[in-house]
C-alpha positions, 0 to 999 in steps of 0.5 A: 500500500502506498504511503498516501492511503488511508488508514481507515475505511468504511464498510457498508454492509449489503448482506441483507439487500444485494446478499439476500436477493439472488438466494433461493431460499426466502428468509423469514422477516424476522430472520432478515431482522436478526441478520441486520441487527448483528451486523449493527451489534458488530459494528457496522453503521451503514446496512443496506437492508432492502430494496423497494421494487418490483416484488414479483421481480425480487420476491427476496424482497417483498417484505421491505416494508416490515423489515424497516418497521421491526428495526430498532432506530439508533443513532449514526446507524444509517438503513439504505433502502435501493430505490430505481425510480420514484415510486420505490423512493417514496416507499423508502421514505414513507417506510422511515429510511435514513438513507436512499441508494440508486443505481444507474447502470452505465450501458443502456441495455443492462439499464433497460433490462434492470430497471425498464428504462435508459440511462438517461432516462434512470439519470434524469430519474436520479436527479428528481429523487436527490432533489426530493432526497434532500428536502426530505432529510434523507441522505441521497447515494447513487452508484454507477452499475457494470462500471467495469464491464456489461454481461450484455455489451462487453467492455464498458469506457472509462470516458462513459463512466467518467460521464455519468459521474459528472452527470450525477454529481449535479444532484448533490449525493453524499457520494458515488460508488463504482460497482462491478456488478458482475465481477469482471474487473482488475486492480489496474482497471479500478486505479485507473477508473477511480483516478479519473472520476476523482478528477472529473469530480474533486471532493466527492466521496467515492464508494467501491462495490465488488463481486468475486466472480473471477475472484478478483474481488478482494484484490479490486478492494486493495486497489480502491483503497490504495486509490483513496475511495472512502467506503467499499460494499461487502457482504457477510458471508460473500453470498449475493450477486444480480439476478438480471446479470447472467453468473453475476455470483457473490459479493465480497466477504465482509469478514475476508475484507475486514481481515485484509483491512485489519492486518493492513493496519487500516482501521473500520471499527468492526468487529471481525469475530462477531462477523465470522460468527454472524456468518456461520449463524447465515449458514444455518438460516441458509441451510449451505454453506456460504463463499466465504472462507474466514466463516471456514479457517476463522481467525488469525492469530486465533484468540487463546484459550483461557488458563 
């Protein structure tokens, strides 16, 4: 890591929305309550805990509703609710979010297969929620989908992505990530890619959300940290993926990033053994075992035994 990195970072946790949403098996309310509830004992203060859309689409979450009204509301713990139009905003919002994120896919067809629109379209939609956002006193974030590559178009320019950025910029979002929504990307894609959205964006934050599909996830997070992004998404557990992107399979672990982290010396406040823990009680809810492997080799060194 370089001398300029940073020695801290934030995590977002969304296990219980991008984790939960490409699994089989529908979890109970109350589970997916617990789950959110263990990541914010661990430590985690930003949990995506569910998206507001189509529940025929994403019957993992036609529950949205009930999962908010049965959380516990502390504070500096903030509930990202993922919206992709205005009707799943005004859901979010009436269901007590503190924090909305949207998803503008970078290529038009993976856009229109996702969310039924353009990606001008999506962005001029963008704009109107952010507006409505800050009026409303909820923290607005957008994410900038297949950033590194489509399942559709193939490569994706760093000049459209670099685009859209400056595009999005103008609704004022608390900050903007850069998703490798189907997990094709390298770390000298991500250096390059971040290197010049922070130039054409100067100041704004900028997030990172990564898939492990050819296992190149927790080597892309390095990269981005290393690049001077301010948070990266994860998932306990490495479960995920999109179910509108052909073998666009899990997110990165949680606990394998936090391990990466915490022995690099960069701080998160998060607790890893708790994750580790939290990822072995996912199994059992899930009836399999999980992509992870700290869930699987646990900690090091381990704690020792009491005398």
């Amino acid at each position: 890591m370089s001398q300029t990195a940073q020695r801290q970072i934030e995590i977002v946790e969304v296990g219980p929305r991008d984790g939960l949403q490409n699994e089989p098996t529908l979890l109970p309310t109350a589970t997916k309550v617990a789950f959110i509830e263990r990541a914010v004992a661990a430590g985690l203060k930003r949990i995506e805990v569910t998206s507001f859309v189509n529940p025929k689409k994403v019957p993992q979450m036609a529950d949205a509703e009930d999962v908010l009204k049965a959380l516990q509301r502390r504070e500096g713990v903030y509930y990202v609710g993922l919206v992709l139009n205005r009707k799943g905003f005004d859901r979010a919002v009436a269901a007590g979010c503190n924090e909305i994120g949207m998803a503008v896919v970078a290529s038009d067809t993976f856009n229109q297969r996702n969310q039924g629109a353009t990606t001008d379209e999506s962005i001029a939609a963008w704009l109107d929620i952010a507006k409505s956002a800050h009026v409303a006193g909820v923290r607005p974030q957008v994410t900038i989908s297949a950033a590194f590559g489509c399942p559709f178009e193939g490569e994706v320019a760093a000049e459209r992505v670099v685009e859209i950025a400056t595009r999005v910029a103008e609704g004022r979002p608390y900050e903007i990530a850069l998703a490798d929504t189907i997990g094709v990307g390298v770390p000298s894609q991500v250096t390059d890619l971040l290197g010049r959205v922070r130039e054409a964006v100067p100041g704004m934050r900028l997030r990172c959300h990564f898939h492990n599909t050819r296992n190149t996830g927790i080597a892309n997070a390095y990269a981005a940290v290393a690049a001077g992004a301010t948070a990266l998404d994860a998932s306990i557990g490495g479960i995920g993926g999109c179910p509108f992107a052909p073998a666009a399979t899990g997110n990165i672990p949680t606990e394998d990033l936090l391990y990466m982290l915490e022995r690099m010396g960069v701080s998160t406040g998060v607790d890893l053994d708790a994750l580790i823990d939290t990822g072995r009680w996912l199994q059992d809810q899930l009836g399999r075992n999980v992509p992870g492997l700290l869930v699987k080799a646990g900690n090091f060194p381990r704690p020792r035994a009491a005398a």
